[in-house]
TORDRENMAR-271029 format. One line per field, with one value per residue (C-alpha): residue number from 1; x, y, z. Coordinates in steps of 0.1 Angstrom, whole numbers, plus 5000, padded with zeros to 4 digits. Layout:
BEGIN
num	NUM; ...
x	X; ...
y	Y; ...
z	Z; ...
***
This chain:
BEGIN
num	1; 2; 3; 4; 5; 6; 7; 8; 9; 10; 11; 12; 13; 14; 15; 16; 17; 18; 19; 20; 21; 22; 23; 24; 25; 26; 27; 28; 29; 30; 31; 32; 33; 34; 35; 36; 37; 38; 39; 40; 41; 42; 43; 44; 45; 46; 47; 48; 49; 50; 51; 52; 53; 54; 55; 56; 57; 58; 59; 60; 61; 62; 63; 64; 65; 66; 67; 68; 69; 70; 71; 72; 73; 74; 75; 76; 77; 78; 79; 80; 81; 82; 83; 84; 85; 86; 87; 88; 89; 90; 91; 92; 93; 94; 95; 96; 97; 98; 99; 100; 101; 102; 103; 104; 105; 106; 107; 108; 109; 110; 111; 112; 113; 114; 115; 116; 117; 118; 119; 120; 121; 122; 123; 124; 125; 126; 127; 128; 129; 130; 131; 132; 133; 134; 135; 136; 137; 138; 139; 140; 141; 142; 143; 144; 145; 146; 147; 148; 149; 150; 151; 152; 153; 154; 155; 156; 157; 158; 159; 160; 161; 162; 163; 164; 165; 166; 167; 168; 169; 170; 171; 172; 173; 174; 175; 176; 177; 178; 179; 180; 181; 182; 183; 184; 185; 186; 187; 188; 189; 190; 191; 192; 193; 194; 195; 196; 197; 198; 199; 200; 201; 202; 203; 204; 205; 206; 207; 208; 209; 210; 211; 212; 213; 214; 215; 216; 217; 218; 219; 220; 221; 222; 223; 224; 225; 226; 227; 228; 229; 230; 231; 232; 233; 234; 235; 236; 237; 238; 239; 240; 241; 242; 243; 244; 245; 246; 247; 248; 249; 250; 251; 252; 253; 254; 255; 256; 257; 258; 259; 260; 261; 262; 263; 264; 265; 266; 267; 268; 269; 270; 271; 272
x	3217; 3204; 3176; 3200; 3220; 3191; 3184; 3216; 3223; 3187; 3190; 3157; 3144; 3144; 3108; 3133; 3153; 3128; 3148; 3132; 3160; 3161; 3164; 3158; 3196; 3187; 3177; 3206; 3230; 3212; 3218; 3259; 3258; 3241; 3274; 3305; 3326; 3361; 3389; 3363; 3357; 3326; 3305; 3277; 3254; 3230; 3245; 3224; 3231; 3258; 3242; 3251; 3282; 3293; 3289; 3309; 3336; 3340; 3344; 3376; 3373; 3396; 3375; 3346; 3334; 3301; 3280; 3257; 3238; 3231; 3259; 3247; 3244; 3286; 3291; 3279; 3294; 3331; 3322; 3316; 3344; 3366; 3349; 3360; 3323; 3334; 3367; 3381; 3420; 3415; 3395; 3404; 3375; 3366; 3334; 3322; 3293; 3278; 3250; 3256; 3250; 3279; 3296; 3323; 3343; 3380; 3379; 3379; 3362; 3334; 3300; 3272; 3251; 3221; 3194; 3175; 3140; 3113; 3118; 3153; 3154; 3156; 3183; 3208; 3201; 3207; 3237; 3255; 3245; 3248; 3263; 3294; 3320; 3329; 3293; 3296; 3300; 3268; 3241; 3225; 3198; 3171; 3138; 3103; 3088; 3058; 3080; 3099; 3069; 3063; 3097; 3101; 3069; 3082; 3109; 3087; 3054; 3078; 3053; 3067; 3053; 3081; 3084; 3115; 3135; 3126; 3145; 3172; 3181; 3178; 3205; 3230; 3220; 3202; 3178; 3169; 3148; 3164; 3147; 3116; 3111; 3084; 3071; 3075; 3109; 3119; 3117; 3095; 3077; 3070; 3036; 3050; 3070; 3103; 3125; 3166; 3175; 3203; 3214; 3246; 3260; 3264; 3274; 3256; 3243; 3273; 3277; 3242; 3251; 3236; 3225; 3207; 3191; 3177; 3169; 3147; 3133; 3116; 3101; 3087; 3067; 3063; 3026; 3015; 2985; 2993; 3010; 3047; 3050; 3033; 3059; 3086; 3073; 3068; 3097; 3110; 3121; 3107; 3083; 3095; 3125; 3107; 3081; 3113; 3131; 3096; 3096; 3132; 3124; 3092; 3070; 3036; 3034; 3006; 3025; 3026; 3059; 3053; 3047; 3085; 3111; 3144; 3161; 3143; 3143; 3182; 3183; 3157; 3177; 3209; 3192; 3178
y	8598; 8569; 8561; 8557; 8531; 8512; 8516; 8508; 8479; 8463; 8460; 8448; 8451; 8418; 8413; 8386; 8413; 8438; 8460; 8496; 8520; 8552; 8577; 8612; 8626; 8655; 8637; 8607; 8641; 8652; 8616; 8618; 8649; 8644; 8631; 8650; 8618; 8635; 8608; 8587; 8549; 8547; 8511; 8512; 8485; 8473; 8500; 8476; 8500; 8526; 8561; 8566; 8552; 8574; 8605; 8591; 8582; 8618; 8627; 8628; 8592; 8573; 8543; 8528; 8493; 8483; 8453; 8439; 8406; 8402; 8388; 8402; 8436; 8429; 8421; 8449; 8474; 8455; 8457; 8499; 8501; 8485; 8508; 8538; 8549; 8546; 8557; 8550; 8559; 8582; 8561; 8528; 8509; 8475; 8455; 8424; 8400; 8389; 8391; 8425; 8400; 8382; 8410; 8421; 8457; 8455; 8499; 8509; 8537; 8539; 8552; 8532; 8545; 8525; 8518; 8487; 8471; 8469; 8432; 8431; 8468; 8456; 8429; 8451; 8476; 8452; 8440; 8472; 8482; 8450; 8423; 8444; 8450; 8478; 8499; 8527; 8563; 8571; 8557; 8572; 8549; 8548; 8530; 8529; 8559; 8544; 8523; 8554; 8575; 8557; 8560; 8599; 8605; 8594; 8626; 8649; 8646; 8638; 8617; 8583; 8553; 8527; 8500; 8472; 8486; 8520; 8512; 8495; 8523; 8550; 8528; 8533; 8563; 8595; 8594; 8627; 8623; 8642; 8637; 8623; 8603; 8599; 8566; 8581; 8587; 8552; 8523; 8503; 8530; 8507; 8509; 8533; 8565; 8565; 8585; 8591; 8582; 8597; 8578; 8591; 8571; 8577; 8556; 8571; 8535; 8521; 8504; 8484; 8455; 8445; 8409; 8421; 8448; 8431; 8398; 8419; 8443; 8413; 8400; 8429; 8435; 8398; 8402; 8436; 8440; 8431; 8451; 8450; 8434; 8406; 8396; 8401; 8377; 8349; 8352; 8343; 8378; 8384; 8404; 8419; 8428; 8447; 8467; 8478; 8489; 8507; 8525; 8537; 8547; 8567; 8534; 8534; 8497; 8494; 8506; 8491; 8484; 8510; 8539; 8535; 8559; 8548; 8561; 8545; 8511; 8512; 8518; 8490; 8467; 8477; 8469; 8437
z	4653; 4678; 4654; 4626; 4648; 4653; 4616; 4602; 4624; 4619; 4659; 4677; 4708; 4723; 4746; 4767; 4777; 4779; 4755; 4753; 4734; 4744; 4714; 4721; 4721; 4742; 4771; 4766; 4767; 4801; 4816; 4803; 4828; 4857; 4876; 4864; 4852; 4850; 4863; 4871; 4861; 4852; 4848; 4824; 4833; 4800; 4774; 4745; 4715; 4732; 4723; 4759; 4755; 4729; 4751; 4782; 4759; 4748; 4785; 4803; 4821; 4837; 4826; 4810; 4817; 4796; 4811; 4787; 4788; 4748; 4730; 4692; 4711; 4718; 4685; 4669; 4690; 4680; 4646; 4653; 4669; 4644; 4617; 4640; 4649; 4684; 4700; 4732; 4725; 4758; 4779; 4795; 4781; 4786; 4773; 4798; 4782; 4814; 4838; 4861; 4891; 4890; 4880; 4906; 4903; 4904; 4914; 4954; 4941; 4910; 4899; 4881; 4851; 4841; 4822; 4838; 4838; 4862; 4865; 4877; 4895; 4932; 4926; 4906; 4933; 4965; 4940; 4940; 4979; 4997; 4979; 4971; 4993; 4977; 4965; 4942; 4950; 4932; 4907; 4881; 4870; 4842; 4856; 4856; 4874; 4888; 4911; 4921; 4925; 4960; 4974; 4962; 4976; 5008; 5006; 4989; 5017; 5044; 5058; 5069; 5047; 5047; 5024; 5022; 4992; 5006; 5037; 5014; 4996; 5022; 5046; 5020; 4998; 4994; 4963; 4937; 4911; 4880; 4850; 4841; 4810; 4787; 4773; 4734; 4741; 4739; 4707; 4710; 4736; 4771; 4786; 4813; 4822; 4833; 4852; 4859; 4895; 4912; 4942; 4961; 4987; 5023; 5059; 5078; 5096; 5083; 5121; 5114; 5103; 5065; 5072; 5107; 5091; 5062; 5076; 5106; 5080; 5063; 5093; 5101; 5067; 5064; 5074; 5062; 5083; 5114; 5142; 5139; 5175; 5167; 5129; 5157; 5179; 5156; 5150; 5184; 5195; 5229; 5237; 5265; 5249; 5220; 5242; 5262; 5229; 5214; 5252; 5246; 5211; 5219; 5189; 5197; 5207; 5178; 5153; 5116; 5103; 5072; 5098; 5111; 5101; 5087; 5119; 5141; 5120; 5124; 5160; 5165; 5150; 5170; 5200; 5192
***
């Protein structure tokens, strides 16, 4: 069925886009399911040819709000709906041709599913978590799994290895990898293996303040190599101050900024 869409509608993928269509139906059914979506408003972020779509619609929604960047990508989905190859009589369902980061929710309360490239993967993601006022309830999001790979790893070892959009994400979420994804799977097939992303929001460091956290975060792995102290001081935090906060917080006053737990990174910044 999805490669007969793509057929039908002579729809390419578009390299300025960095289109890759996902066509294997089983799997697109597994991603329809990983959240149950009953009464729920749902945002699809980047639907381009809607075989995902076409599954949420036949769920019992409250609402389904497509974000897609490429206008001929609209218009042939208006043209399928007209022809009755979609329906959305149950569904409040709404189509917005614009860029996801300007995009702002009108729902208190919504998830996000989403297929996304590697190029814009951290700016959706601090769009949804930190720009927002209101953040989603949970994410279910289609990306490359190489990326990912470092941040599950971090769960699956339990060894601390920090990184800045690890940090990001595990402020505001917890993170599941639920299927992964093979490069054949996809038209034209991308150079690397993806995997579905399941990230469920929490606030559980909800009295850290976003701007603090991320501003100090990025000092701290401004310089990589050298010892954490030392990005802190340069940046006109005292040092006094910080070797009486790492003697609190039982930090090794040598300690590299990647060897800090997420814990710890939040009650560092409360104190400073």
């Amino acid at each position: 069925m999805s490669e007969e869409i793509l057929k039908r509608y002579k729809i390419r993928a578009k390299k300025a886009l960095w289109q890759n269509f996902l066509i294997n139906e089983g799997i697109i059914n597994n991603i329809a399911n990983i959240i149950d979506t009953t009464d729920k408003n749902i945002i699809e972020v980047w639907p381009w040819y809607w075989a995902l779509t076409e599954k949420l619609l036949k769920q019992d929604l409250e609402s389904l709000t497509l974000i897609e960047l490429d206008s001929d990508m609209i218009e042939i989905l208006e043209n399928r709906i007209l022809l009755w190859e979609l329906e959305s009589s149950n569904t409040n369902f709404e189509i917005k041709n614009l860029d996801v980061l300007k995009f702002i929710p009108e729902f208190t309360k919504y998830s996000v599913i989403a297929n996304i490239p590697y190029y814009i993967t951290s700016p959706i993601l601090t769009h949804f978590l930190y720009k927002l006022e209101n953040k989603p309830d949970e994410m279910v999001i289609l990306m490359q799994k190489d990326v990912w790979d470092k941040i599950l790893d971090i769960f699956k070892e339990k060894k601390p290895k920090s990184s800045v959009i690890w940090l990001m994400m595990a402020k505001k979420t917890f993170v599941t990898e639920e299927l992964f994804v093979a490069k054949e799977n996809f038209v034209p097939a991308p150079k690397v293996e993806s995997s579905v992303l399941k990230f469920v929001s929490h606030n559980n460091f909800k009295n850290i303040d976003d701007n603090n956290f991320l501003r100090i975060i990025k000092i701290w792995f401004s310089s990589a190599r050298k010892k954490m102290i030392k990005n802190l001081i340069n940046w006109w935090f005292k040092k006094e101050k910080i070797l009486q906060i790492y003697e609190e917080l039982n930090i090794d006053e040598w300690a590299r900024a990647e060897s800090i737990w997420i814990k710890k990174w939040c009650s560092i910044v409360e104190k400073l």
